[in-house]
C-alpha positions as CSV (number, residue, x, y, z in Angstrom):
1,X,37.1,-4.4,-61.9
2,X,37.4,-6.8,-58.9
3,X,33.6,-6.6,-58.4
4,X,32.7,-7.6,-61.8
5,X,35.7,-10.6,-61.9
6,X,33.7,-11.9,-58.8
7,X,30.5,-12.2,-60.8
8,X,31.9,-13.2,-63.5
9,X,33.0,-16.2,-61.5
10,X,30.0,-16.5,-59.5
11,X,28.0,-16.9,-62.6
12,X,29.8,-19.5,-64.5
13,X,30.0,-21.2,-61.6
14,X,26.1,-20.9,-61.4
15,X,26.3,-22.3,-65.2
16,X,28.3,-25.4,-64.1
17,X,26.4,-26.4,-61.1
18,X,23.1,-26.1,-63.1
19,X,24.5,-28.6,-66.6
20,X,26.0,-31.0,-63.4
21,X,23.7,-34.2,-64.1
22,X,22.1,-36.5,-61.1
23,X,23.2,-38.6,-58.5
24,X,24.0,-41.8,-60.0
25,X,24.2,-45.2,-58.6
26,X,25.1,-48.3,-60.0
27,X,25.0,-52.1,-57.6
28,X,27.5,-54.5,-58.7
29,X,25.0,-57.0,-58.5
30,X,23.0,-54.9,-61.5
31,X,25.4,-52.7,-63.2
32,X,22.7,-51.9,-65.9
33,X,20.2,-50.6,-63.0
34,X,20.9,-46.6,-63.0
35,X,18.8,-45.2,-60.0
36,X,18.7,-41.0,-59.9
37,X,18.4,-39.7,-56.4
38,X,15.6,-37.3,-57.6
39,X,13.8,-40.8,-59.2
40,X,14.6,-42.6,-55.6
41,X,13.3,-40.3,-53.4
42,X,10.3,-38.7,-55.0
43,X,9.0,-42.5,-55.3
44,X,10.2,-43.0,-51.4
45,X,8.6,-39.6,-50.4
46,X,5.6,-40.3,-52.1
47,X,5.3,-43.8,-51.3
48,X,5.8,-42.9,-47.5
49,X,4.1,-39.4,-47.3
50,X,0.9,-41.4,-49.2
51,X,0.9,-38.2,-52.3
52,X,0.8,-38.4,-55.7
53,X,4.5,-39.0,-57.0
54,X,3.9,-36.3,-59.7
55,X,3.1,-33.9,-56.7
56,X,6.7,-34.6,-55.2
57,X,8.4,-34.0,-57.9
58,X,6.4,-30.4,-58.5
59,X,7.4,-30.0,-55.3
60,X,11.1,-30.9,-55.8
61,X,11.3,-28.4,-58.4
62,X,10.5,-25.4,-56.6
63,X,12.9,-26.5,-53.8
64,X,16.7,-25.4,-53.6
65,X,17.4,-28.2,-51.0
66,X,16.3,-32.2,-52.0
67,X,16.0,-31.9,-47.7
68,X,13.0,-29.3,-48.1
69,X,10.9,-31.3,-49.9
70,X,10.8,-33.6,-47.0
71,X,10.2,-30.9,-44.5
72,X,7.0,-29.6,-46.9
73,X,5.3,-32.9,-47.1
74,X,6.2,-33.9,-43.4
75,X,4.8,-30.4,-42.5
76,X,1.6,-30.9,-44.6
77,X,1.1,-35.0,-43.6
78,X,0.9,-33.6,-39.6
79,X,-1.1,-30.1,-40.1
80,X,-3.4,-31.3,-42.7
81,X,-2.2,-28.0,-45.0
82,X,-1.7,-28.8,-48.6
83,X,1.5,-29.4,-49.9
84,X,1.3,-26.3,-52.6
85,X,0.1,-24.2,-50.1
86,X,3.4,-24.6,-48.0
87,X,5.8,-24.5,-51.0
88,X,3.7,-21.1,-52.2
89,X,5.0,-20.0,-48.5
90,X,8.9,-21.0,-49.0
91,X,8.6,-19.8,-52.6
92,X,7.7,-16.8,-51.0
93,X,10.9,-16.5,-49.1
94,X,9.3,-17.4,-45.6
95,X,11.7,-19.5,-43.3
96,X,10.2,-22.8,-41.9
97,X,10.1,-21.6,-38.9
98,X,7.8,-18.5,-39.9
99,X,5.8,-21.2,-41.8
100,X,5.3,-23.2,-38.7
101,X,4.1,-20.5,-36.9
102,X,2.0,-19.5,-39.1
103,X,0.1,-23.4,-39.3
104,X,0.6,-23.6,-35.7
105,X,2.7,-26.2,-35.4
106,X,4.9,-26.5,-32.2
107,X,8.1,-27.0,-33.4
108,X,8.9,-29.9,-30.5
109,X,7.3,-32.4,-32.9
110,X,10.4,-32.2,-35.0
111,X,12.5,-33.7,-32.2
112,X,13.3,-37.3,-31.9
113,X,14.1,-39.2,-28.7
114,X,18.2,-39.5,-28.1
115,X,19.9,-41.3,-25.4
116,X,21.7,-38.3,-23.4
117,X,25.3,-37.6,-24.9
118,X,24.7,-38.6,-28.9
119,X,23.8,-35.3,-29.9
120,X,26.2,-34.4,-33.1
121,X,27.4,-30.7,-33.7
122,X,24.7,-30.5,-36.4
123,X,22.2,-30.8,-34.1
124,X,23.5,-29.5,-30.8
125,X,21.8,-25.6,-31.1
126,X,18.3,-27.2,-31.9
127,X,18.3,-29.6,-29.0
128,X,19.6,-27.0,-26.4
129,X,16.6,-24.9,-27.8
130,X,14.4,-27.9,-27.3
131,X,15.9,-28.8,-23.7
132,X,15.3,-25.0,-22.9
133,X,11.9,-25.1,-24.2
134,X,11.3,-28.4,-22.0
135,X,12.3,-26.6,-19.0
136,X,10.1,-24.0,-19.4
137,X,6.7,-24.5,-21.7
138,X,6.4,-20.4,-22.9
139,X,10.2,-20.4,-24.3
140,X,9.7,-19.6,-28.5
141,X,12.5,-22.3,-30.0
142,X,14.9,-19.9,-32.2
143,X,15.8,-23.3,-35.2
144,X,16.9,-22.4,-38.4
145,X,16.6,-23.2,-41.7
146,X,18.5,-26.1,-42.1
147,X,18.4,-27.5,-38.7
148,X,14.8,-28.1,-39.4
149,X,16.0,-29.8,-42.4
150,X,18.4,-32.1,-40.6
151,X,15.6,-32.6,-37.9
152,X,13.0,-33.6,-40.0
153,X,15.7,-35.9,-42.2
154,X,16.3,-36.8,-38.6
155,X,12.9,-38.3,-37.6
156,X,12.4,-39.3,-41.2
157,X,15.3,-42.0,-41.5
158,X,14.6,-43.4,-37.7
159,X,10.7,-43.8,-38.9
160,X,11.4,-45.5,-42.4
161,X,15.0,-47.8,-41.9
162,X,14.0,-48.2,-38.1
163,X,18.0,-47.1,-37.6
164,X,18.9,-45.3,-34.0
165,X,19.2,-41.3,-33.7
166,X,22.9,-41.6,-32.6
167,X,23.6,-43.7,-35.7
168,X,22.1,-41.5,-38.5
169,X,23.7,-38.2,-36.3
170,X,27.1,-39.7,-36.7
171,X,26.6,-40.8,-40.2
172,X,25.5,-37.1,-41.2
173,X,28.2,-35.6,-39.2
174,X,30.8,-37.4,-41.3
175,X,29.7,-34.4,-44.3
176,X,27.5,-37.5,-45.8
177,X,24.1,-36.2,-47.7
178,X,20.8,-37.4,-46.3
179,X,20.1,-37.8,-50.2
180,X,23.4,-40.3,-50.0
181,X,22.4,-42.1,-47.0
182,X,19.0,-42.7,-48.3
183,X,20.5,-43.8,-51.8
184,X,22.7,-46.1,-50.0
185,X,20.2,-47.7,-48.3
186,X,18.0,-48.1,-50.7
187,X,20.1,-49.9,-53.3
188,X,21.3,-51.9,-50.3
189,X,17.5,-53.1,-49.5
190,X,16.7,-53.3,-53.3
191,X,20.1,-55.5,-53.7
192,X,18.6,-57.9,-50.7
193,X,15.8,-59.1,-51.9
């Protein structure tokens, strides 16, 4: 009885999450403006990855994290791998670190420069695997999942709103979203011009 109560509850929540509609943002200085943070950042992704937006959003589909879809094109733009080809591999349950092993990507090339001491809680396993690595050139990285997410979100957001390491760590380890951050900033630069 307990078991089935539990799934019960799992599944409506399931149900819930699933009818829970976008991300919407509105600027005071254009309240009839309604930006979706699937519409914002498949056009950023695409625009800065240089793929077809259609292709993101394919992409975005198949992913359970908006963060992923990032790490796929990011993946593809430095190994030369197609997009699909790495989403075939996460659809087929593989971890991004299997997947980077598998295109032989050394995972250092997710790390961004940090002055010594910013490093967040978020990100303090994956740069004592990195420091480890830098010590000693035959150490295999052990990252996970969603560190290479924040990694990659990481290197993404000091490459495109030219904003320190430290600065984005301590933003993100305030519980904010990448997907939020991104949003913010993007209505922010929109509401500037």
């Amino acid at each position: 009885m307990n078991r089935f109560l539990i799934l019960t509850i799992f599944f409506i929540s399931l149900l819930l999450l699933s009818s829970v509609s976008p991300i919407l943002a509105q600027t005071e200085e254009n309240p009839e403006r309604i930006y979706t943070s699937e519409s914002v950042m498949s056009r950023l992704m695409s625009s800065y990855f240089k793929v077809e937006e259609n292709q993101v959003v394919t992409i975005g589909q198949n992913c359970h994290y908006l963060d992923d879809v990032v790490v796929n094109l990011f993946l593809s733009a430095k190994t030369g791998v197609d997009p699909q080809t790495i989403l075939n591999q996460r659809i087929q349950g593989r971890s991004w670190a299997k997947i980077m092993e598998e295109l032989k990507f050394n995972p250092s090339q997710l790390f961004t420069t940090i002055s010594s001491g910013s490093v967040t809680a978020d990100y303090e396993h994956a740069y004592n695997e990195y420091y480890k690595w830098q010590r000693d050139k035959s150490y295999k990285m052990v990252i996970y999942d969603k560190e290479v997410r924040n990694l990659v979100m990481l290197k993404f957001m000091v490459s495109r709103f030219s904003e320190s390491p430290a600065k984005i760590m301590k933003e993100k380890a305030k519980s904010k979203s990448f997907t939020d951050m991104i949003l913010n900033r993007m209505i922010k630069t929109e509401s500037e011009d």
